[in-house]
C-alpha positions in Angstrom: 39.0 -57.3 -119.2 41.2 -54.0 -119.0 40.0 -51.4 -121.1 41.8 -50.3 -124.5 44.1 -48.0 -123.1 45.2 -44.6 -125.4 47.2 -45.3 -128.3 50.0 -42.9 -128.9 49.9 -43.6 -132.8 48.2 -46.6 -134.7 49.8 -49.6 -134.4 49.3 -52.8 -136.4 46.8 -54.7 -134.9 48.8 -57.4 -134.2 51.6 -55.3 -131.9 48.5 -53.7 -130.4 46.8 -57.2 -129.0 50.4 -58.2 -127.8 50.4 -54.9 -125.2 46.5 -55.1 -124.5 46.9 -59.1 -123.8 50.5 -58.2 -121.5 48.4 -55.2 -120.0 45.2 -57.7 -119.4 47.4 -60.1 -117.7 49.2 -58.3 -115.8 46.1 -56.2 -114.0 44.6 -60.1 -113.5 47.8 -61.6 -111.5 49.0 -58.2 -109.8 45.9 -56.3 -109.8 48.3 -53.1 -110.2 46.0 -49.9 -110.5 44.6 -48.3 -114.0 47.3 -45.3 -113.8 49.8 -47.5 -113.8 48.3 -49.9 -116.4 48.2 -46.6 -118.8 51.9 -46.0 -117.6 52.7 -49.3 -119.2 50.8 -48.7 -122.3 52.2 -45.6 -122.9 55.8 -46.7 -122.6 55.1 -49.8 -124.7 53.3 -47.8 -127.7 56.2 -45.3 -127.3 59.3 -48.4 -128.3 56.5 -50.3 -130.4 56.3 -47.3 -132.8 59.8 -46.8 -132.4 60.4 -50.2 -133.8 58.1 -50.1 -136.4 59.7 -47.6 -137.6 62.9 -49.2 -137.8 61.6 -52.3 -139.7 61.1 -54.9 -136.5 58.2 -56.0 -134.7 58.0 -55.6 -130.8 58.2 -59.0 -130.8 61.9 -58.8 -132.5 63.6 -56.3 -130.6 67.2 -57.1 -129.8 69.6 -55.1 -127.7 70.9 -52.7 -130.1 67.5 -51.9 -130.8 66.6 -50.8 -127.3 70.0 -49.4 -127.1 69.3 -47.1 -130.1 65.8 -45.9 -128.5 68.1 -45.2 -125.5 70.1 -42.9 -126.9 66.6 -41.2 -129.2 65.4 -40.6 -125.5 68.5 -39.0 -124.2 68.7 -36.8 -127.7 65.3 -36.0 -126.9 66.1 -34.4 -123.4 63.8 -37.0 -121.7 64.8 -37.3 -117.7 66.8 -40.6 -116.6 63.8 -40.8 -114.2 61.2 -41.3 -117.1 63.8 -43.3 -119.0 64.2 -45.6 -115.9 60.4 -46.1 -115.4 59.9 -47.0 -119.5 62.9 -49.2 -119.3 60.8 -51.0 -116.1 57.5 -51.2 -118.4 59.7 -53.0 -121.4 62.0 -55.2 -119.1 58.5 -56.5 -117.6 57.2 -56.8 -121.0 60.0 -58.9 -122.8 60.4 -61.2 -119.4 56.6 -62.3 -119.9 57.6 -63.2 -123.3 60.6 -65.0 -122.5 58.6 -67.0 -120.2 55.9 -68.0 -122.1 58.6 -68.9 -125.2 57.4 -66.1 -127.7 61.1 -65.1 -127.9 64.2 -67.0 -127.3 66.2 -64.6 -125.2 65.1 -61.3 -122.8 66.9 -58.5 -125.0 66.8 -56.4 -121.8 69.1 -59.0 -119.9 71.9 -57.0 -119.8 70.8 -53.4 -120.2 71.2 -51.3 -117.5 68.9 -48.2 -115.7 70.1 -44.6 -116.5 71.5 -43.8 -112.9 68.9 -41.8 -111.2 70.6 -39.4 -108.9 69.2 -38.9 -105.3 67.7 -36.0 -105.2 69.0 -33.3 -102.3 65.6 -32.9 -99.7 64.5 -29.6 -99.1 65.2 -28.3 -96.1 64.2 -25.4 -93.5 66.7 -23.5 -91.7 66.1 -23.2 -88.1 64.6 -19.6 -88.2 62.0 -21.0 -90.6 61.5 -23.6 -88.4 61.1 -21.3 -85.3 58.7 -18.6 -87.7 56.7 -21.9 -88.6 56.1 -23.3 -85.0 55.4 -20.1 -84.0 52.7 -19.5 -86.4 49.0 -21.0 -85.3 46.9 -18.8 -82.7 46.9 -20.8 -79.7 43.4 -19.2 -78.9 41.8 -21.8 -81.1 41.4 -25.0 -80.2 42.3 -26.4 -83.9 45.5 -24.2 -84.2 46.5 -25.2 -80.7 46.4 -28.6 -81.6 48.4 -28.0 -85.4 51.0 -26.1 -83.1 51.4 -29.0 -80.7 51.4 -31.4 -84.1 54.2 -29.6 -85.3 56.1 -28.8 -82.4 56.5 -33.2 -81.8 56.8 -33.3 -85.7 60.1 -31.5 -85.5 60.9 -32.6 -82.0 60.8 -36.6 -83.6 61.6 -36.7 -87.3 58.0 -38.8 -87.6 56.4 -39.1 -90.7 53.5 -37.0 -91.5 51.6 -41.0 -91.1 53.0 -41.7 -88.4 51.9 -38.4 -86.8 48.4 -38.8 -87.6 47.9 -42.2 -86.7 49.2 -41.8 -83.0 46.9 -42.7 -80.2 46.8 -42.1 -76.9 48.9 -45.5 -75.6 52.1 -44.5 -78.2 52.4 -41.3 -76.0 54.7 -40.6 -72.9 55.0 -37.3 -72.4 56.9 -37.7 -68.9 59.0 -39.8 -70.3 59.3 -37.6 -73.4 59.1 -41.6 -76.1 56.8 -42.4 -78.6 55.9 -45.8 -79.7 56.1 -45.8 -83.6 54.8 -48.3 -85.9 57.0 -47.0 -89.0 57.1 -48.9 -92.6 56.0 -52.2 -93.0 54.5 -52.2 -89.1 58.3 -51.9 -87.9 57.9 -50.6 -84.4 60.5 -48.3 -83.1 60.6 -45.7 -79.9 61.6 -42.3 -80.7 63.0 -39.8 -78.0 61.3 -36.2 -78.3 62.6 -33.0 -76.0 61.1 -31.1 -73.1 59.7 -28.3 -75.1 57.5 -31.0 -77.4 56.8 -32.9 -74.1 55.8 -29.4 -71.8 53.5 -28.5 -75.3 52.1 -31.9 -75.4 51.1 -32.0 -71.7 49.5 -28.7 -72.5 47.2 -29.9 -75.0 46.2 -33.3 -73.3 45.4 -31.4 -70.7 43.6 -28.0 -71.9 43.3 -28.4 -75.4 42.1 -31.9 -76.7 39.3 -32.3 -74.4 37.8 -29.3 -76.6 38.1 -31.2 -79.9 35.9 -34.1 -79.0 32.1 -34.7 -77.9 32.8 -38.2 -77.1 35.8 -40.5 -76.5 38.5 -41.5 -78.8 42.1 -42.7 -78.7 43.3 -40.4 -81.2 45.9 -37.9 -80.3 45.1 -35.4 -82.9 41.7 -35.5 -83.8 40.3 -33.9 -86.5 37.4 -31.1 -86.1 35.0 -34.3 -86.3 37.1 -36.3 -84.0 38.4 -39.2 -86.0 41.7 -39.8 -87.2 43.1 -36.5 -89.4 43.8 -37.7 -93.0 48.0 -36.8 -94.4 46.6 -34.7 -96.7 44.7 -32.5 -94.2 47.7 -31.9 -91.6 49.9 -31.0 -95.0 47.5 -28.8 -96.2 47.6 -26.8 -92.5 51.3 -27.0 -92.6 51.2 -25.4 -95.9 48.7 -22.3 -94.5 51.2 -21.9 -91.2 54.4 -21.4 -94.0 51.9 -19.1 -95.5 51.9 -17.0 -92.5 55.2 -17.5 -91.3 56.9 -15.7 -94.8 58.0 -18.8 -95.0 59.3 -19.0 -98.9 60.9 -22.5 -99.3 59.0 -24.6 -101.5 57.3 -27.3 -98.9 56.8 -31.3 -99.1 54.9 -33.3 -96.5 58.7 -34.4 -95.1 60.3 -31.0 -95.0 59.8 -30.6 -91.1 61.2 -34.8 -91.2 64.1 -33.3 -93.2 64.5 -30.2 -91.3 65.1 -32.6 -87.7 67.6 -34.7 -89.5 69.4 -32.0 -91.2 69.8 -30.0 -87.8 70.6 -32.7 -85.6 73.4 -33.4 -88.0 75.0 -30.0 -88.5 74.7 -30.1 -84.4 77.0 -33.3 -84.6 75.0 -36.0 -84.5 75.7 -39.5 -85.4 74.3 -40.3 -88.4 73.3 -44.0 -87.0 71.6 -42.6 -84.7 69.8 -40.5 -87.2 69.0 -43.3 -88.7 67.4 -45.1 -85.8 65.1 -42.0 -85.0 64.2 -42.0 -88.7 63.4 -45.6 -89.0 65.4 -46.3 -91.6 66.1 -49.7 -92.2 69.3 -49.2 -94.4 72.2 -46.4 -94.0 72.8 -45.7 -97.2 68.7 -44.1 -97.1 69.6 -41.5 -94.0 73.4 -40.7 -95.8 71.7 -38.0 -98.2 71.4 -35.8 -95.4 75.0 -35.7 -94.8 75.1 -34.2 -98.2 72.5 -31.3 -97.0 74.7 -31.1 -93.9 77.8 -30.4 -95.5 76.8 -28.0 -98.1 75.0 -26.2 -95.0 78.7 -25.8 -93.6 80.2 -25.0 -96.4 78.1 -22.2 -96.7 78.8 -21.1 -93.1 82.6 -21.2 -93.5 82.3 -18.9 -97.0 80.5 -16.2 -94.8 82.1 -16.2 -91.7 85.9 -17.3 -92.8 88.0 -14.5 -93.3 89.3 -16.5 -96.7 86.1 -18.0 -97.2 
């Protein structure tokens, strides 16, 4: 059994067994982790009290109900993205007890999500980009290797994974291709330049053998040799903005989003943009044509003489 997560008032007992049964059941047949159980919790508690306090048990809710809460939330100030996640807990919630014939009808069935938005990437410009790469001493084994690490980063749109997890046989420097195994083990080869693939050469040669005591097939080794963990290459990319002056607000992606972003305001096709990236639909890689534009719309204001 799951514990009793927080309430967010007192319920009646009887609404409160009906989440911590839903909430038992569904950590038994997903096995979904404790944050997200709480998520769920919270969310229920939050319409429970909500109807409760207009009279009608969970169990009762009908479409104007939720409708009504709808609108409490958007009064409130509450973000579409919260709204969309609560409206996931209850939709789950009410389809369980469809299915099991506590209610007759899923009040949920034809209630749409708040539209979400896609949020613009941030993005480096190309002198940030050059200030970044430029940044760890190449006198030290560990910063030669971070320079080489982003120098491909940029150079192939991978992600930060992706990066990490290379070995030895992905690599072809001569050939400047890496052998990628992307999302859902999709495998995909991904062209990167001559400056990446001179740098690269560089480090196999002079700089890797001074990371390890003893063999390994992992490109960038961490100080102990195995595998680097994401967290540990963001963390250095993080320092190297640091001493760059680099004052855009980072993410693990932003050097993913800076090679998209450039290769597009360069002219770029955006399929192939999206092949580099791995992107299995379009419609994922087309939010950088937004980044693009508003990039040259910004370069014909300044330079246009009507701009």
């Amino acid at each position: 059994m799951v514990d009793a997560r927080k309430k967010v008032r007192l319920l009646s007992d009887a609404v409160e067994a009906q989440i911590s049964q839903f909430l038992d059941d569904l950590w038994l047949s997903d096995g979904v982790s404790r944050h997200t159980l709480s998520a769920y919790g919270t969310d229920l508690r939050q319409f429970a009290l909500f109807a409760e306090q207009q009279g009608r048990p969970l169990s009762e809710a009908n479409t104007a109900l939720l409708e009504s809460y709808l609108a409490t939330r958007y009064d409130r100030g509450l973000s579409p993205r919260s709204t969309a996640r609560a409206l996931s807990s209850l939709r789950r919630f009410f389809q369980t007890l469809h299915q099991r014939g506590v209610i007759s009808q899923n009040p949920l069935s034809g209630v749409l999500n708040p539209k979400l938005g896609q949020p613009l990437p941030k993005s480096l410009s190309e002198a940030d980009v050059t200030a970044l790469l430029a940044a760890p001493d190449l006198n030290e084994a560990i910063q030669f290797r971070d320079k080489v690490m982003l120098e491909v980063l940029y150079a192939s749109g991978l992600r930060v994974t992706e990066l990490v997890s290379l070995t030895l046989h992905q690599v072809n420097p001569r050939q400047g291709v890496l052998r990628v195994f992307g999302k859902g083990s999709k495998e995909r080869l991904v062209p990167f330049g001559e400056e990446a693939a001179e740098w690269l050469q560089r480090y196999l040669a002079h700089g890797r053998p001074l990371l390890l005591s003893e063999p390994s097939d992992v490109l960038f080794p961490s100080q102990r040799g195995a595998q680097m963990t994401r967290q540990t290459f963001w963390h250095r990319i993080k320092f190297y903005a640091k001493v760059a002056g680099i004052s855009v607000e980072l993410s693990p992606h932003t050097l993913r989003h800076a090679f998209a972003t450039h290769l597009l305001n360069h002219g770029a096709d955006l399929r192939v943009v999206q092949l580099l990236l791995g992107h299995s639909d379009l419609s994922t890689t087309q939010i950088y044509t937004h980044v693009a534009q508003l990039r040259l719309q910004q370069l014909h204001q300044t330079h246009h003489p009507r701009g």
